[in-house]
Each structure stands twice: as structure tokens, then as C-alpha cells.
C-alpha positions as CSV (number, residue, x, y, z in Angstrom):
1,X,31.9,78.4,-49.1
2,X,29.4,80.5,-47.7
3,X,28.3,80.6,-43.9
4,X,27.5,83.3,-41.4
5,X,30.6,84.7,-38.9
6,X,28.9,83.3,-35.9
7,X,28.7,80.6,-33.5
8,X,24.9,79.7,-31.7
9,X,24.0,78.0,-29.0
10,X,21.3,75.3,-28.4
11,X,17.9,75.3,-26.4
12,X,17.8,71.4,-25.4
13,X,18.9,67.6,-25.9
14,X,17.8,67.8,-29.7
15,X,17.4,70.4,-32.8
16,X,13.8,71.4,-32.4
17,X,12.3,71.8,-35.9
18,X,12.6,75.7,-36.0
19,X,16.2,75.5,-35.0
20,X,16.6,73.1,-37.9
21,X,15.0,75.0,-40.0
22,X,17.0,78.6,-39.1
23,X,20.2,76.8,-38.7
24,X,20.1,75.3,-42.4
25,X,19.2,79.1,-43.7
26,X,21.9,81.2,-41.5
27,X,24.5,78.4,-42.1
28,X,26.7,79.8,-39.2
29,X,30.1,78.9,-38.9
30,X,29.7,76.4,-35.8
31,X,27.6,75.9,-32.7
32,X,28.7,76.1,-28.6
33,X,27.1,73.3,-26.3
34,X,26.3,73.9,-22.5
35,X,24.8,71.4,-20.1
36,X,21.4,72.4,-21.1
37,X,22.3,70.0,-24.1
38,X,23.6,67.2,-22.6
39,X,22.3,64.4,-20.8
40,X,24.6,61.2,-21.9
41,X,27.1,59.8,-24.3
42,X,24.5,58.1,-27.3
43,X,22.2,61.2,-26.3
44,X,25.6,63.7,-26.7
45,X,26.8,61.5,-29.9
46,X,23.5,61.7,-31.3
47,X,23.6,65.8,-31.2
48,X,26.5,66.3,-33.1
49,X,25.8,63.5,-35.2
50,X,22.8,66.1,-36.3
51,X,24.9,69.0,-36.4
52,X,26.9,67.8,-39.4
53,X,24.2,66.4,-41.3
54,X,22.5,69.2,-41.2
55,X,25.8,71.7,-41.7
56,X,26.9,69.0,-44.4
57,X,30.4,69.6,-43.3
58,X,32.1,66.8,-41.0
59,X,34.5,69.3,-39.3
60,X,31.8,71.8,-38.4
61,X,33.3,73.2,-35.3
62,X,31.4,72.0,-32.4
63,X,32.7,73.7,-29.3
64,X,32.4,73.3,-25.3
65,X,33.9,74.9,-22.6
66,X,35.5,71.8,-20.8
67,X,38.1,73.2,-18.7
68,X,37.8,71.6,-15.0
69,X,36.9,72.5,-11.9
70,X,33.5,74.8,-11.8
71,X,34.1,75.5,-15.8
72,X,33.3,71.5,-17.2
73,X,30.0,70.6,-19.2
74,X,30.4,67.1,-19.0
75,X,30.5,66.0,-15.3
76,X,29.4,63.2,-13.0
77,X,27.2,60.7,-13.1
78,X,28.3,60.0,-16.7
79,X,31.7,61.6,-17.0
80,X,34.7,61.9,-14.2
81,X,35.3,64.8,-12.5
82,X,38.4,66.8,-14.1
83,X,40.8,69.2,-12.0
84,X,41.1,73.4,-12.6
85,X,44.0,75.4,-13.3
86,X,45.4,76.1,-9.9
87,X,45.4,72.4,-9.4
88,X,48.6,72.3,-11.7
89,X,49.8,75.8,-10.9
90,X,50.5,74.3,-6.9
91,X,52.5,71.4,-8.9
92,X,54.3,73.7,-10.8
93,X,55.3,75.3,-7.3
94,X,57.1,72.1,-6.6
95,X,57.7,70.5,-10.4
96,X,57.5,72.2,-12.9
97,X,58.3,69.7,-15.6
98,X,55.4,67.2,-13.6
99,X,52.9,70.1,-13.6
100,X,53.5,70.3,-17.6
101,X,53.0,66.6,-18.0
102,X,50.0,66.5,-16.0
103,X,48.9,69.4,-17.8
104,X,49.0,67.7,-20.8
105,X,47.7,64.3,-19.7
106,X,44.6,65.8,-18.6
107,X,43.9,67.2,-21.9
108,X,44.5,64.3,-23.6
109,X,42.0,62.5,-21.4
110,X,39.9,65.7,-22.0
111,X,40.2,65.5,-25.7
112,X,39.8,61.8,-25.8
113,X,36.3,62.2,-24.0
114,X,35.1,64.8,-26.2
115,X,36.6,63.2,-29.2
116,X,34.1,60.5,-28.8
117,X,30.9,62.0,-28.2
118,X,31.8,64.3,-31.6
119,X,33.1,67.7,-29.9
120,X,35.9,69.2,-31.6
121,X,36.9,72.4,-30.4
122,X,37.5,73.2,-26.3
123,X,37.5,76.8,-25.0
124,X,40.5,76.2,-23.5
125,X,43.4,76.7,-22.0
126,X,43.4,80.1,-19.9
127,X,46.5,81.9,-20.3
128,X,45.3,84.9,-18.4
129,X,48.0,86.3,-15.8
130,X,46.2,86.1,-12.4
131,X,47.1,89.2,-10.2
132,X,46.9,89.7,-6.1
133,X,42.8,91.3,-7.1
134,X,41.8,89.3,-10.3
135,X,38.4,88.3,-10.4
136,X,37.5,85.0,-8.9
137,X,35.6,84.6,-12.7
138,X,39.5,83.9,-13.1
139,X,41.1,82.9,-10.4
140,X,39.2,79.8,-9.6
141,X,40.5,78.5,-13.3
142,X,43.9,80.3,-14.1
143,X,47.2,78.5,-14.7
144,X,49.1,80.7,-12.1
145,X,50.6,84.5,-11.6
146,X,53.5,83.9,-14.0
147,X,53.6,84.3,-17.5
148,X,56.7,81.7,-18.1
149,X,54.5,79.0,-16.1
150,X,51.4,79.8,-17.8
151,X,52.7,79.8,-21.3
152,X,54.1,76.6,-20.5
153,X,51.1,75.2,-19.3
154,X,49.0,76.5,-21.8
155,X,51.1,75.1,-24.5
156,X,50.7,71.6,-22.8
157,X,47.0,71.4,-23.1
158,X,47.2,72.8,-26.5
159,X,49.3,70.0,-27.4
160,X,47.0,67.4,-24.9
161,X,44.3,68.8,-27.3
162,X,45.9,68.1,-30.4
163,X,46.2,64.6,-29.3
164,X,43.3,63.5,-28.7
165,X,41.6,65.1,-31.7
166,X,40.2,68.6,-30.6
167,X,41.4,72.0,-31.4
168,X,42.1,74.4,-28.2
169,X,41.2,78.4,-27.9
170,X,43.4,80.4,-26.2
171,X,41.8,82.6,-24.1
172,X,40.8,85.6,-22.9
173,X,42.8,88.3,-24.9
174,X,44.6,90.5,-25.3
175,X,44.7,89.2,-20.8
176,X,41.6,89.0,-18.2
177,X,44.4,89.0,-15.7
178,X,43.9,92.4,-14.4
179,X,40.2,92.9,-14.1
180,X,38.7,93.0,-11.1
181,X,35.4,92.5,-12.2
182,X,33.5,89.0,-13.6
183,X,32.2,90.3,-17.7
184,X,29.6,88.0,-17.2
185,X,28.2,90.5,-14.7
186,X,29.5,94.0,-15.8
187,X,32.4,96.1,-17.9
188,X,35.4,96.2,-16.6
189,X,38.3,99.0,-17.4
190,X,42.2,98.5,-16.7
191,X,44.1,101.2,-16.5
192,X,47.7,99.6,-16.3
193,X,49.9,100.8,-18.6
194,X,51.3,99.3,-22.0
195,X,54.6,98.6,-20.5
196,X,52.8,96.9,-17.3
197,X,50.4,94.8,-19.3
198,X,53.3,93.7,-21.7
199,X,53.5,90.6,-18.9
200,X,49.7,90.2,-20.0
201,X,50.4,89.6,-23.5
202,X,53.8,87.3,-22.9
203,X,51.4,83.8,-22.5
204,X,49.7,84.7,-25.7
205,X,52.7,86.2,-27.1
206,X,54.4,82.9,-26.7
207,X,51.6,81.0,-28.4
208,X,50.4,82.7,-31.0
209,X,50.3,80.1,-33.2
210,X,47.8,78.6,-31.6
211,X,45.0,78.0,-34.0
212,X,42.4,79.7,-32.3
213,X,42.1,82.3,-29.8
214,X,39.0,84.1,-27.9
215,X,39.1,87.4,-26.8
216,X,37.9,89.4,-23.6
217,X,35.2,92.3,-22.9
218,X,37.7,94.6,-20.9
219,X,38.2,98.3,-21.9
220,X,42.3,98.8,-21.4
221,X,42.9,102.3,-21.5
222,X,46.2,102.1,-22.5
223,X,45.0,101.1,-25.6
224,X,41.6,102.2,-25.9
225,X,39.5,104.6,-23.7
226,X,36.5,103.8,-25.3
227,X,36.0,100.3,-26.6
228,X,36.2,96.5,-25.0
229,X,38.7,94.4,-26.6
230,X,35.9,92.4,-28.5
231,X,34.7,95.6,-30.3
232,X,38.1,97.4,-30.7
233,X,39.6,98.2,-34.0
234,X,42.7,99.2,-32.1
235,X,43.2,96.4,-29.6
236,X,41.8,93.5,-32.4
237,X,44.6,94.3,-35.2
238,X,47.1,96.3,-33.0
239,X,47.5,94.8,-29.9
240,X,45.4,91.1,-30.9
241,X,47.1,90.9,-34.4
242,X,50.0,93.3,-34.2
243,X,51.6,92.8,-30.6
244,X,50.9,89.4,-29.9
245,X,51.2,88.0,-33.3
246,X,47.8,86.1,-33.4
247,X,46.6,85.3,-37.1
248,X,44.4,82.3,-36.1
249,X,40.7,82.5,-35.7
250,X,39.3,85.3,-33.6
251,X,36.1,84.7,-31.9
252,X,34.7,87.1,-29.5
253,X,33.8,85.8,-25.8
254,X,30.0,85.4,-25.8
255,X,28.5,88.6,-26.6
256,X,25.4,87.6,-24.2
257,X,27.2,89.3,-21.4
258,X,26.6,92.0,-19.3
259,X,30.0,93.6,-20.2
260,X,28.8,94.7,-23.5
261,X,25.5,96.8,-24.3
262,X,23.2,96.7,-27.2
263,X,21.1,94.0,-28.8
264,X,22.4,91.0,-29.9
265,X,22.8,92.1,-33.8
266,X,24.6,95.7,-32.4
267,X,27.4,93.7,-30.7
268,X,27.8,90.8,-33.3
269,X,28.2,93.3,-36.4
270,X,30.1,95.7,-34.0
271,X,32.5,92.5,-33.0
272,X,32.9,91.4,-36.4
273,X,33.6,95.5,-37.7
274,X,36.1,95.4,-35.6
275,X,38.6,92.7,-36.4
276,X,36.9,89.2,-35.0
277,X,36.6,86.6,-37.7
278,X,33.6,85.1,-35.6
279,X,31.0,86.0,-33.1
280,X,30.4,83.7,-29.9
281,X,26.3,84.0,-29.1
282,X,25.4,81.0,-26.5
283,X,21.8,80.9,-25.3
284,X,19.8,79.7,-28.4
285,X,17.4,82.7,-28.4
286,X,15.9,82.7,-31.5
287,X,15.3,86.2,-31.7
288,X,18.2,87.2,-31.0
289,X,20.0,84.8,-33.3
290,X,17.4,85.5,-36.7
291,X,19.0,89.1,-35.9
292,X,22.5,88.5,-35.8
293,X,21.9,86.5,-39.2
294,X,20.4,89.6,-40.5
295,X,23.2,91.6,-39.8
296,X,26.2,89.7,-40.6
297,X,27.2,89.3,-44.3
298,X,28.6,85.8,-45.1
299,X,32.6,85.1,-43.8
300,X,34.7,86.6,-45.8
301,X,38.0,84.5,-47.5
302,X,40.6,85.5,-44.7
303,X,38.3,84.3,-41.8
304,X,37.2,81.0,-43.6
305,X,41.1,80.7,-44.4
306,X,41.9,80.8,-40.8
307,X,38.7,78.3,-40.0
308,X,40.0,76.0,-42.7
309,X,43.7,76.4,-41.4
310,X,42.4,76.0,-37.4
311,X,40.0,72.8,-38.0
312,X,43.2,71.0,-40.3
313,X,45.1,70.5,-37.3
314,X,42.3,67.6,-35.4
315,X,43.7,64.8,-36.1
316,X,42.2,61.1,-35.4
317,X,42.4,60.8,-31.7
318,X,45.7,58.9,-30.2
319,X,46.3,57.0,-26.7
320,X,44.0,55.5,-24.4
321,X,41.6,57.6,-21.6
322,X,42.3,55.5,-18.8
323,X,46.2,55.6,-19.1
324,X,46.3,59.6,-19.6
325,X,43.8,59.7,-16.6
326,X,46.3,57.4,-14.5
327,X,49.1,59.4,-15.8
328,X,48.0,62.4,-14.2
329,X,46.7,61.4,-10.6
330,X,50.4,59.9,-10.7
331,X,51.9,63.1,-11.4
332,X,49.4,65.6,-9.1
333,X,50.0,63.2,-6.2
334,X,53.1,64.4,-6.1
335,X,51.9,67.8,-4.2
């Protein structure tokens, strides 16, 4: 099968006819929503629904970043307000085994909410260490400053996920733990060493079976001097690969940000060089997309194997919103 490495964004409620008309020529691997695309559940439904008619694949990955908190695409009026990491991590201080169940509850009744307006894939969980300086980027959504309790965590919503019919991405590696700085805004360099960030790779460590995994725009200089993890030979298939033991699908964080420099095409060939089986780009520019197209060749048969392998494990979607929903307000009352 032949598609293009990358993952686009979308400019509105609806494919506009140029977007139709790129989209079916690059045939890129999947597409990101934000909540410039979404207004309601038939207006949502009937999005995707376009998606994979025009993809003609029914498990084209259709991805959102519906974490909680700040980080949710799908909010009030027409969806319930879901909580962030540190919601759980306080629970954890107090029960840990009712912070894992809530955990997981929550993203079953995540999963079961994307599951029916046709989302498949959520950029989630975080199992980024938080530190005493992290980022608030971070903070404001990370699992805690433990890499047992995150793991655990982590694994929870993964398996929350799994229930209700959408494939999680572990995220941000090889750890966004230690940066001081948000990547949306600027390039950020860690200069722990390998032995100190060894507690940075534990979480991912831990779950690297996870069937997809996202990584982060930091330089780590114990690794590399030179390059962000996202464009890093080194850090992709030594640390990424090698280390932590990840051989899902790699897809860089979206290469939109300020962290990286270059155009568009310069970071998406320099992301997939490296080691990343798929590049992230999220604002629907169409110039910026027709030159990421021209610049990628089509996946090649490890990538599409891990795609193939990742997007087998959704499953029809199990259990019932309102009793996972009720299931977790029982369990975070508890703090």
C-alpha cells in the first residue's frame, strides 16, 4: 500500500474541495483534528465519515489530542468536561490502586466518546517525569514526579483506550520531563546526564509495547549536542529504539513548532531521515503540506508494518460512558 509518512491537519468543519483534492493525491498516512474542526457530534461523525471515504481505508488513523484539563478538543457545551494528569497523581498520593482505576475509567469514557464520533487514535497518555522546574507545557498535564506511578498510570489509560476502541500514543520521548522550556515556543537543551535521565526513560521503558509512541523537540546532550530528539539519528534508534525498546510507530511531535527551524518540507524529510516512521504537521496550510508531499517518498514496509500492527489492536468499543464516568467521580472523591 502506498501513502505518504505524514499526518495533516484540517482548516474547518468540512474537506474544502482543494483539500479533497490534495488529500486524495498525497494519500498521507492519517489526519490530526483540533477544535477548529469540530462543532458537534453528527457535524464531528460526519468528518470522519469523509475521511475514510476519501482515504478508502476504514482504519485510517484519525487522531486528537483528548487528554483533560486545558489539553481536550472536545469540551462543553456538547461534551463533559474531563480531568488532567495531576488530578490522578493527588489520588495516587493517597491510593494508588484507586488512582489506577480511575485512570483507566476515564479513558474508557474517553475512548467511548471518541469511538462514536469516528476518532481512533488519542495523543495520550503523558509519561513524561515532571521535575521541581518542568515546564508548565507539562506540568499542568503530567501523571506525577515518579516513574513507578506514572508507568502505572500510563499503562491504565492505554488499557482504558484499548477498551473503548482507540489506540493511545505514548508521549513525549525519549522524556519532556526535564525541559524547562514549552517547544511550542522555543528549543529546549537538557544537559542531565545518561545515568540521570535513565529515570526519564523508566515510564517508556516500561511500556514499550505500546503501539504507538510520539517523540519530543528537546536537544539532550548527553546524547546528542546537536539535534532535537525528533531529528536525531542517535536518540531515534539508540536511545528511542535501542534503550527504551520502542518498535511501534514513531511519529514526531508536530513539526509546526517553534522548537525546530526550517520550512515545513526541511523538518518533515529531516524527521523521517532520521528514524520517525511518520511526521505530525497540524495547521492545514496548504503550502506547507503540497511541500512535505513533495519531499517525502511513500512509507516504506517497516513503517506501514508498524501502522498495520498499531491500528490491529482497536477493537469494537466495550462498556457503557455513563458507568465508566460514575466509576471515576467515585474513585477521585476519594481525595
Amino acid at each position: 500500500m502506498l501513502m505518504k509518512p505524514v499526518i495533516y491537519g484540517l482548516s474547518g468543519l468540512a474537506l474544502t474541495a482543494d483539500e479533497r483534492a490534495f488529500y486524495r493525491e498525497a494519500d498521507p498516512c492519517g489526519y490530526i483534528l483540533f477544535k477548529r474542526n469540530v462543532a458537534d457530534r453528527a457535524q464531528l461523525r460526519a468528518l470522519t465519515d469523509s475521511l475514510r471515504d476519501l482515504s478508502g481505508r476504514d482504519d485510517v488513523p484519525i487522531l486528537i489530542d483528548q487528554e483533560g484539563g486545558r489539553v481536550q478538543r472536545l469540551g462543553p457545551p456538547e461534551w463533559p468536561d474531563f480531568p488532567a494528569g495531576p488530578v490522578f497523581d493527588a489520588l495516587y498520593d493517597i491510593a494508588p490502586m484507586s488512582a489506577i482505576e480511575a485512570a483507566r475509567a476515564n479513558a474508557h469514557a474517553t475512548a467511548l466518546m471518541l469511538a462514536e464520533v469516528g476518532i481512533n487514535v488519542d495523543c495520550w497518555p503523558l509519561l513524561d517525569v515532571a521535575q521541581p522546574d518542568t515546564t508548565e507545557a507539562i506540568t499542568i498535564r503530567a501523571l506525577g514526579h515518579e516513574p513507578m506511578r506514572v508507568a502505572a498510570m500510563g499503562r491504565a489509560i492505554l488499557e482504558g483506550l484499548q477498551a473503548g476502541g482507540v489506540v493511545g500514543v505514548v508521549k513525549h520521548m525519549p522524556g519532556h520531563g526535564r525541559s524547562h522550556l514549552d517547544t511550542h515556543l522555543a528549543l529546549p537543551t537538557v544537559t542531565a546526564s545518561e545515568a540521570e535521565l535513565d529515570s526519564d526513560l523508566r515510564p517508556f521503558r516500561t511500556l514499550a509495547h505500546a503501539p504507538m509512541g510520539m517523540t519530543s523537540h528537546i536537544v539532550f546532550e548527553a546524547w546528542d549536542r546537536e539535534r532535537p530528539a525528533t531529528l536525531s539519528p542517535v536518540i531515534v534508534e539508540e536511545v528511542i529504539r535501542g534503550k527504551i525498546g520502542f518498535d511501534g510507530l514513531l511519529m514526531t511531535d508536530d513539526i509546526d513548532m517553534k522548537a525546530l527551524s526550517g520550512t515545513a518540507g526541511e523538518k518533515a524529510a529531516g524527521a523521517i531521515a532520521a528514524g520517525c516512521d511518520v511526521v505530525l504537521d497540524c495547521w492545514g496550510r496548504m503550502d506547507e503540506m503540497a511541500e512535505i508531499a513533495e519531499l517525502l517518498s511513500d512509507m516504506p514496509p517497516r513503517s506501514l508494518d508498524r501502522l498495520e500492527r498499531a491500528m490491529a489492536t482497536i477493537g469494537a468499543p466495550e462498556g457503557d460512558f455513563a458507568e465508566q464516568i460514575a466509576k471515576r467521580d467515585a474513585l477521585l472523591a476519594l481525595v
